[in-house]
PyMOL Python script that loads the backbone (N, CA, C, O; Angstrom):
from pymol import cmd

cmd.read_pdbstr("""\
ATOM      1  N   UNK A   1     106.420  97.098 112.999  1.00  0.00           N
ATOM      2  CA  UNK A   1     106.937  97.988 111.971  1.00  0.00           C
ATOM      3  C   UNK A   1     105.852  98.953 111.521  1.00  0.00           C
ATOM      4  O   UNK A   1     104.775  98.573 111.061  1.00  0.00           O
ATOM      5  N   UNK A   2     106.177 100.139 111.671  1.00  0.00           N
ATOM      6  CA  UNK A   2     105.119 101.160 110.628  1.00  0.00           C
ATOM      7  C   UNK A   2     105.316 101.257 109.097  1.00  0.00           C
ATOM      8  O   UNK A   2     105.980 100.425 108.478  1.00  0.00           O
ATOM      9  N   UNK A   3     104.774 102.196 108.583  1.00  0.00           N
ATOM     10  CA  UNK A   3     104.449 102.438 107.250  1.00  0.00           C
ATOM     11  C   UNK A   3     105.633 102.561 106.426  1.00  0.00           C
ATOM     12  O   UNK A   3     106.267 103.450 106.993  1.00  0.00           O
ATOM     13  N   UNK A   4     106.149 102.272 105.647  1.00  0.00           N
ATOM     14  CA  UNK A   4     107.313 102.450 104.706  1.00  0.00           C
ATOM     15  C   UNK A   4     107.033 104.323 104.651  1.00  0.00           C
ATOM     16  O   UNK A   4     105.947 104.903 104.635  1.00  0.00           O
ATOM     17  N   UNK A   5     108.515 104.966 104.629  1.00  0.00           N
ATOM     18  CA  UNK A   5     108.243 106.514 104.374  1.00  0.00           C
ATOM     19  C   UNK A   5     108.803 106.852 102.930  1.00  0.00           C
ATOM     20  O   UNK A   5     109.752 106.244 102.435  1.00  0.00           O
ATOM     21  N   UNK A   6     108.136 107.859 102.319  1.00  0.00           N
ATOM     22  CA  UNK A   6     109.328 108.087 101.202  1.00  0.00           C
ATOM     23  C   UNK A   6     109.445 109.493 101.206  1.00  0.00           C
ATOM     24  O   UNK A   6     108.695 110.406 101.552  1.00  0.00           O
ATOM     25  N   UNK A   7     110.661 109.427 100.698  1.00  0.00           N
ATOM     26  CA  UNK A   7     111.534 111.000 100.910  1.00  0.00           C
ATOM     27  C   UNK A   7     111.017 111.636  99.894  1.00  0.00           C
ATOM     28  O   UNK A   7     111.295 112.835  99.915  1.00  0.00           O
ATOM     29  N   UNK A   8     109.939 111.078  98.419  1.00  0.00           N
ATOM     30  CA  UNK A   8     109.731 111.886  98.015  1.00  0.00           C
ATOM     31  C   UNK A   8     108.116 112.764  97.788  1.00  0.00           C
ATOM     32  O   UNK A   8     107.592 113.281  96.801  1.00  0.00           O
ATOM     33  N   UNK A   9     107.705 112.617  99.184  1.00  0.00           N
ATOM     34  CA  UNK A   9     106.700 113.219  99.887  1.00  0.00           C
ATOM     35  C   UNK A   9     105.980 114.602  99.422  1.00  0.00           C
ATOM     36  O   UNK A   9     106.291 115.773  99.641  1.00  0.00           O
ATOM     37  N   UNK A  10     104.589 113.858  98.488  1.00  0.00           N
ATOM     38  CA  UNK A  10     104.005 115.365  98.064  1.00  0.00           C
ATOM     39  C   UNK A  10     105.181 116.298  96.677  1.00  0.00           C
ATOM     40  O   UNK A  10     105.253 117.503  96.433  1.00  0.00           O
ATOM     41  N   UNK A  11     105.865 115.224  96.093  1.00  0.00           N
ATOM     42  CA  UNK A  11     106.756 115.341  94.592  1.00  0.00           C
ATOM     43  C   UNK A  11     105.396 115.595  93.570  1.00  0.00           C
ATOM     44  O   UNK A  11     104.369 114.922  93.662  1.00  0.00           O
ATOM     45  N   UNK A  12     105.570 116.530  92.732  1.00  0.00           N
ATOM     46  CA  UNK A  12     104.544 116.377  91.724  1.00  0.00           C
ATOM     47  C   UNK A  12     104.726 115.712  90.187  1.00  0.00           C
ATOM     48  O   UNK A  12     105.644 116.223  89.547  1.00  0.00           O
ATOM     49  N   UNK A  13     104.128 114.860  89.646  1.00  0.00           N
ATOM     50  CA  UNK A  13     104.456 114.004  88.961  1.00  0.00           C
ATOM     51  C   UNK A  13     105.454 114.092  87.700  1.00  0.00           C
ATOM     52  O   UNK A  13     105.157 115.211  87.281  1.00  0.00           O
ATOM     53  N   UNK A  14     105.978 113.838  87.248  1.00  0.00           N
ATOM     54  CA  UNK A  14     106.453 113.827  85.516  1.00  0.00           C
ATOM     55  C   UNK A  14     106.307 112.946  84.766  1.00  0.00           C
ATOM     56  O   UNK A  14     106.181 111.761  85.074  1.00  0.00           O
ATOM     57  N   UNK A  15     106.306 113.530  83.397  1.00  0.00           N
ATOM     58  CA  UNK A  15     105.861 112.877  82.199  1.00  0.00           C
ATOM     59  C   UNK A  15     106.753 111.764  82.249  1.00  0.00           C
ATOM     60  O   UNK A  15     106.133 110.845  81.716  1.00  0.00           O
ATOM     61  N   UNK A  16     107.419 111.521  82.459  1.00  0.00           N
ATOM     62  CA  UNK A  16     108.342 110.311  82.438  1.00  0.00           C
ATOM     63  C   UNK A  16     107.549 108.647  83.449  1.00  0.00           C
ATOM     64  O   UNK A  16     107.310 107.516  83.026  1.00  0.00           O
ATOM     65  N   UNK A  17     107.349 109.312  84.958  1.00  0.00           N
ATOM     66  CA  UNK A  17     106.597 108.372  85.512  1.00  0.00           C
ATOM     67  C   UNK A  17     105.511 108.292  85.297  1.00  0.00           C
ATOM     68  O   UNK A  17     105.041 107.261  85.778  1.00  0.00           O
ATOM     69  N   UNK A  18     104.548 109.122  84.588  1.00  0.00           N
ATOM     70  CA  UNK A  18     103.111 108.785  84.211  1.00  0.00           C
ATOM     71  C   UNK A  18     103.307 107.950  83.242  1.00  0.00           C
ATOM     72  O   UNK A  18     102.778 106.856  83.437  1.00  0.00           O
ATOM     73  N   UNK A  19     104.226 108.133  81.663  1.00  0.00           N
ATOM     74  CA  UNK A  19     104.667 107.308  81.049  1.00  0.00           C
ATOM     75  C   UNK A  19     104.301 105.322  81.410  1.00  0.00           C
ATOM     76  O   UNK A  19     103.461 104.507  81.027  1.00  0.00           O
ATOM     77  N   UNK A  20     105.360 105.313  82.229  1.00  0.00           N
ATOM     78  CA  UNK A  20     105.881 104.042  83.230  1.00  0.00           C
ATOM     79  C   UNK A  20     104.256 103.677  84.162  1.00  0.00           C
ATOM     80  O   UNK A  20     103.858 102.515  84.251  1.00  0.00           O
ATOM     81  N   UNK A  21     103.695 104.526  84.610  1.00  0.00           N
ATOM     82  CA  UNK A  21     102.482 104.273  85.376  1.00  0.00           C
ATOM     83  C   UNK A  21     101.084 103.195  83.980  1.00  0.00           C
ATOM     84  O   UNK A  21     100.275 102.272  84.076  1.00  0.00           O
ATOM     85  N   UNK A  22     101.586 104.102  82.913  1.00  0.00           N
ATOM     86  CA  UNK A  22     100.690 103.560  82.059  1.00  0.00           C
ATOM     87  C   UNK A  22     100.770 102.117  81.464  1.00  0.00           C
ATOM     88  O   UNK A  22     100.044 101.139  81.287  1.00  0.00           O
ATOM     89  N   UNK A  23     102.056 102.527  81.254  1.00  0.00           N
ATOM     90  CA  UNK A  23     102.828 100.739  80.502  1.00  0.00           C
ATOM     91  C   UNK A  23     102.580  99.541  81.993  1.00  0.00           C
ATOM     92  O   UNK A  23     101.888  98.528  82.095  1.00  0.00           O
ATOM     93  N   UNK A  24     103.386 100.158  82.851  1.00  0.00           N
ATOM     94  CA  UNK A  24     103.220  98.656  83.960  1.00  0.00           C
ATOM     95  C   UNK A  24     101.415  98.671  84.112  1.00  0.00           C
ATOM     96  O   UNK A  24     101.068  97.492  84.173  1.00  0.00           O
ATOM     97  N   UNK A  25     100.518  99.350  84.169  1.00  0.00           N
ATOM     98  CA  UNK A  25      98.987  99.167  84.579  1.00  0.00           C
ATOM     99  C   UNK A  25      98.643  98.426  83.493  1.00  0.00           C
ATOM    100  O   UNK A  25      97.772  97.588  83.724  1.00  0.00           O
ATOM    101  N   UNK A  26      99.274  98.499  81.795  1.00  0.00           N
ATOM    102  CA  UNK A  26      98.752  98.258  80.865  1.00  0.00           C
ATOM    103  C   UNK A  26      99.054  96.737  80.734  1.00  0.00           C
ATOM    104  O   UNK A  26      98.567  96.072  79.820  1.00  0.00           O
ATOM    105  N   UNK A  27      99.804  96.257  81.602  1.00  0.00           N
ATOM    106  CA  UNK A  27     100.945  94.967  81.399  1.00  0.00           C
ATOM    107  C   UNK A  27     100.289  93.991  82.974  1.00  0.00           C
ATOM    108  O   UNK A  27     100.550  92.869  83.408  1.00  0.00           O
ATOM    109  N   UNK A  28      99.442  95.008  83.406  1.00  0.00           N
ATOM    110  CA  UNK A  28      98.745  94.255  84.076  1.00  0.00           C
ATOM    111  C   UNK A  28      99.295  94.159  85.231  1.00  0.00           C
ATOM    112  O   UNK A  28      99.213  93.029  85.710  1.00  0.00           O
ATOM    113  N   UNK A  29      99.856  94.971  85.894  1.00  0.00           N
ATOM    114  CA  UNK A  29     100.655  94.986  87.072  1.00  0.00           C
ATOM    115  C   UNK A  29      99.903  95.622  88.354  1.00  0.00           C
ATOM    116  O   UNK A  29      99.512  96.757  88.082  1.00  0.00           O
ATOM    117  N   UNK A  30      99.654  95.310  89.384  1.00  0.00           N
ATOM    118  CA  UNK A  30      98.794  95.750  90.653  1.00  0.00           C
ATOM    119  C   UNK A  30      99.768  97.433  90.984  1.00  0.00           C
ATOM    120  O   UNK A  30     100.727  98.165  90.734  1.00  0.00           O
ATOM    121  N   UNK A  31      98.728  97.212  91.610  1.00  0.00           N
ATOM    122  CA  UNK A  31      99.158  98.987  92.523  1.00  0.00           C
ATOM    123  C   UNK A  31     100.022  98.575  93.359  1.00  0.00           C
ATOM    124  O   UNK A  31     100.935  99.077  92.705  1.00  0.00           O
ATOM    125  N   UNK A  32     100.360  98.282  93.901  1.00  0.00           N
ATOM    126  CA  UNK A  32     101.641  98.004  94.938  1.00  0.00           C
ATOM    127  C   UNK A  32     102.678  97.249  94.035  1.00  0.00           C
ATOM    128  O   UNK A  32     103.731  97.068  94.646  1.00  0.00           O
ATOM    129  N   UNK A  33     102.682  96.874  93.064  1.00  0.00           N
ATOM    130  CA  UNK A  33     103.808  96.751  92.759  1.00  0.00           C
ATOM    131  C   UNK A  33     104.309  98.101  91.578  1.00  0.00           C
ATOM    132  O   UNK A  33     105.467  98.465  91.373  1.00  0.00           O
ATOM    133  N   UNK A  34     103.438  98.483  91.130  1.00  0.00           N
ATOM    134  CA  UNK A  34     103.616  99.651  90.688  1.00  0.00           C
ATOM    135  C   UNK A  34     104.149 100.819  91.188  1.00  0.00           C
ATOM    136  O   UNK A  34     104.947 101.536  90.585  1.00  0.00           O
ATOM    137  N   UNK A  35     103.749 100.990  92.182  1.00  0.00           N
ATOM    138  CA  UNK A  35     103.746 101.748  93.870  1.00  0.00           C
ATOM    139  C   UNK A  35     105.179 101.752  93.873  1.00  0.00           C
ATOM    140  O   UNK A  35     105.829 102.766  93.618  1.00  0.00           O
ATOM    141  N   UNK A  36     105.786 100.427  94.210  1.00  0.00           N
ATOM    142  CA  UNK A  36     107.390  99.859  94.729  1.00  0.00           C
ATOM    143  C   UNK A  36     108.584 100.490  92.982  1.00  0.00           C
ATOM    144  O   UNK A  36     109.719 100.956  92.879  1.00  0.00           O
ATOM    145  N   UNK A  37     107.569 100.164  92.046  1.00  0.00           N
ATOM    146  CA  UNK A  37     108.456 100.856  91.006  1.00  0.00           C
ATOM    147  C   UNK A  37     108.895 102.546  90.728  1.00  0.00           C
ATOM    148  O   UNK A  37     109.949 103.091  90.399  1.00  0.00           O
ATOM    149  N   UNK A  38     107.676 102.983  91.005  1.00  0.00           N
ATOM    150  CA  UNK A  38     107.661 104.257  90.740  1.00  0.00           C
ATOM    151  C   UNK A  38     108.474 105.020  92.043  1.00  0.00           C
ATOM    152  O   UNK A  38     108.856 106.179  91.881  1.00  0.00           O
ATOM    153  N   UNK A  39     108.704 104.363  93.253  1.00  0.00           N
ATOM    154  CA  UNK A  39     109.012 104.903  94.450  1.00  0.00           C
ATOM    155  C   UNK A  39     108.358 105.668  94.860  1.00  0.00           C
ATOM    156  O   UNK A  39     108.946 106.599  95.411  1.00  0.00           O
ATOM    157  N   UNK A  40     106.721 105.722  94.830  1.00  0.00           N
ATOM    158  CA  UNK A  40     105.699 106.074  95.244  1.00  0.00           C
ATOM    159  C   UNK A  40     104.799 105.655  96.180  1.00  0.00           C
ATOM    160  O   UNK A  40     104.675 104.431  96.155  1.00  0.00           O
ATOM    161  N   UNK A  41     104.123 106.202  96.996  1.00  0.00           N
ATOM    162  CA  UNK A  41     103.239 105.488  97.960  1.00  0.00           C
ATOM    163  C   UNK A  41     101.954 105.309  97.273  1.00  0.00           C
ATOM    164  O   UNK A  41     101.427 106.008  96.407  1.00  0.00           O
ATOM    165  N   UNK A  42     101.452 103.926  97.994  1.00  0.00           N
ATOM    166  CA  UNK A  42      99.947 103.693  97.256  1.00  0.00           C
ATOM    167  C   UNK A  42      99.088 104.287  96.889  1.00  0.00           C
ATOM    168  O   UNK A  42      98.255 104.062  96.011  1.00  0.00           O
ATOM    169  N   UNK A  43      99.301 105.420  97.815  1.00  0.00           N
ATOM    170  CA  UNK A  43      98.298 105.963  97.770  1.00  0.00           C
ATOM    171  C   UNK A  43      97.681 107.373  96.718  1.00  0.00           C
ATOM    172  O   UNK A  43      96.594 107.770  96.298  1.00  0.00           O
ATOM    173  N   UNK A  44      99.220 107.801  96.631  1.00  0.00           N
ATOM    174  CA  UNK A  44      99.304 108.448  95.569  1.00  0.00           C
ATOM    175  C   UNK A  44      99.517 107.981  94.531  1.00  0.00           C
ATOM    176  O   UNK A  44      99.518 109.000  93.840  1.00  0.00           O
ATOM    177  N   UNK A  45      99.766 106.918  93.653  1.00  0.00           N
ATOM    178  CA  UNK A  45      99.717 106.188  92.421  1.00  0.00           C
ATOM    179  C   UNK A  45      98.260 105.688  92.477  1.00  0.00           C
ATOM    180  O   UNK A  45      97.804 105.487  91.352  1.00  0.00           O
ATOM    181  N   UNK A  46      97.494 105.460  93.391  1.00  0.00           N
ATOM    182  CA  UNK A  46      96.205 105.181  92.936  1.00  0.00           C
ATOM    183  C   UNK A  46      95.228 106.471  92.202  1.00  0.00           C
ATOM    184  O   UNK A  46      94.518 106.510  91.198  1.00  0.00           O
ATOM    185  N   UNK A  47      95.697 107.729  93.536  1.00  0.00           N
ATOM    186  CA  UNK A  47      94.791 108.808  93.401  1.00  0.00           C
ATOM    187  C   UNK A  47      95.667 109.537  91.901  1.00  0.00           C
ATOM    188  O   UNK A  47      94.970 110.103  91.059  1.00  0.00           O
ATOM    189  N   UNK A  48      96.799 109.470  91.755  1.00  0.00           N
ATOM    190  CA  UNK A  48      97.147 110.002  90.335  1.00  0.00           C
ATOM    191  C   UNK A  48      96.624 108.769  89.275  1.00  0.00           C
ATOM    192  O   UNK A  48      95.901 109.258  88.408  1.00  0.00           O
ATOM    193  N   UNK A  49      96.733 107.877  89.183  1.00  0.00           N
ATOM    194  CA  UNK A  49      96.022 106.908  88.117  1.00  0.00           C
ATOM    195  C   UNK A  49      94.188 107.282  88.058  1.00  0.00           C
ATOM    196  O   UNK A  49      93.661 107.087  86.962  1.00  0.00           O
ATOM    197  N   UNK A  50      93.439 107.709  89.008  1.00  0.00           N
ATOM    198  CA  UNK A  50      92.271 107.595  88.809  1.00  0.00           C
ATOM    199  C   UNK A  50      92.418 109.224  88.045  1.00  0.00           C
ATOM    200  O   UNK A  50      92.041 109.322  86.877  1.00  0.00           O
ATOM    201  N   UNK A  51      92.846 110.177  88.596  1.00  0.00           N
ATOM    202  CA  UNK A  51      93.233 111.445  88.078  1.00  0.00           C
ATOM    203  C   UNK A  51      93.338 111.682  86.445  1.00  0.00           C
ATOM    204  O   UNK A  51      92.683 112.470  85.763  1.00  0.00           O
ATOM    205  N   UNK A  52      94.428 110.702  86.008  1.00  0.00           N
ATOM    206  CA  UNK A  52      94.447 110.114  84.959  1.00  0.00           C
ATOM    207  C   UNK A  52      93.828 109.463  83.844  1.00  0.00           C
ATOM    208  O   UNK A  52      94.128 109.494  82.651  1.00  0.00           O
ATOM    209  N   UNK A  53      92.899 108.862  84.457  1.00  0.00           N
ATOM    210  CA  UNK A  53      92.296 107.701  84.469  1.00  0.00           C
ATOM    211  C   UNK A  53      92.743 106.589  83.318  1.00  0.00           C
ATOM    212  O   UNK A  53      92.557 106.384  82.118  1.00  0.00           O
ATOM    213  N   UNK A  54      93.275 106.148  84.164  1.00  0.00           N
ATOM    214  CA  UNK A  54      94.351 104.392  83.799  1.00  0.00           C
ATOM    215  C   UNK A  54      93.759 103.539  85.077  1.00  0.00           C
ATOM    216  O   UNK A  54      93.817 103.816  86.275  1.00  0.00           O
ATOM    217  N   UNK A  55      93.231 102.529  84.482  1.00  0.00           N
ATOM    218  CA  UNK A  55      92.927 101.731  85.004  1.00  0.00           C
ATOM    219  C   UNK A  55      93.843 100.634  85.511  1.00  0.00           C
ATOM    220  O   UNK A  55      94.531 100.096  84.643  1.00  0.00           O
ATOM    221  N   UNK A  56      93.999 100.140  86.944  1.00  0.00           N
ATOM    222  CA  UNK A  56      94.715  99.444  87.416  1.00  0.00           C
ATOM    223  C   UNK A  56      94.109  98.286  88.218  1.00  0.00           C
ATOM    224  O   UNK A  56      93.230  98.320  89.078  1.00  0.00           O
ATOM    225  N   UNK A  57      95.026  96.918  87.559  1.00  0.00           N
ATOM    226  CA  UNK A  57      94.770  95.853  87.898  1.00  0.00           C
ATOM    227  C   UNK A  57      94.428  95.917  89.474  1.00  0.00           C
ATOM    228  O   UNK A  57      94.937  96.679  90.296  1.00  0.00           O
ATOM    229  N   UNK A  58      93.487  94.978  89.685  1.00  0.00           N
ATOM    230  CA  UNK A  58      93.352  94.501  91.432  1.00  0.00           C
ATOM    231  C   UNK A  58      93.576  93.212  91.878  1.00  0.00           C
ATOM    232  O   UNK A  58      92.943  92.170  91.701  1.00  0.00           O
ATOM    233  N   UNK A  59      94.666  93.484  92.534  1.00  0.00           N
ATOM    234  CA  UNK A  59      95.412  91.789  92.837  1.00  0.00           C
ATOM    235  C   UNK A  59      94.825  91.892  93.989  1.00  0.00           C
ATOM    236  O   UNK A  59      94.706  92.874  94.722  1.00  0.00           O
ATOM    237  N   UNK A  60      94.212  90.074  94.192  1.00  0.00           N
ATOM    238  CA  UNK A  60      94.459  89.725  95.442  1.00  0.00           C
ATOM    239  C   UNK A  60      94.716  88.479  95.642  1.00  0.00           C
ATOM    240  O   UNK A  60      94.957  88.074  96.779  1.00  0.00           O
TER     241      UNK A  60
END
""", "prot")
cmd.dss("prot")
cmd.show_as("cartoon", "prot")
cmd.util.cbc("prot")
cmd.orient("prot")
């Protein structure tokens, strides 16, 4: 299997999901599951959280 795709590819953010980015990071929630909420790829919820800067839990 490859990479999960999402259709919403290079979307630029809104106040609504930064909102939601803050509360689940604040509640202690990892990046991939954050990721799976927002319908975002990892990679961009990491690089917009550091952007941000909200600190996000590191599960392993």
């Amino acid at each position: 299997m490859g990479k999960e795709r999402f259709e919403r590819h290079k979307q630029p953010w809104n106040a609504e999901e930064a909102a939601q980015l803050r509360l689940l990071a604040s509640k202690g929630q990892g990046l991939k599951q954050i990721a799976k909420a927002l319908n975002r790829s990892e990679e961009s919820t990491k690089t917009f959280a550091r952007q941000q800067k909200i600190k996000v839990a590191k599960k392993r």
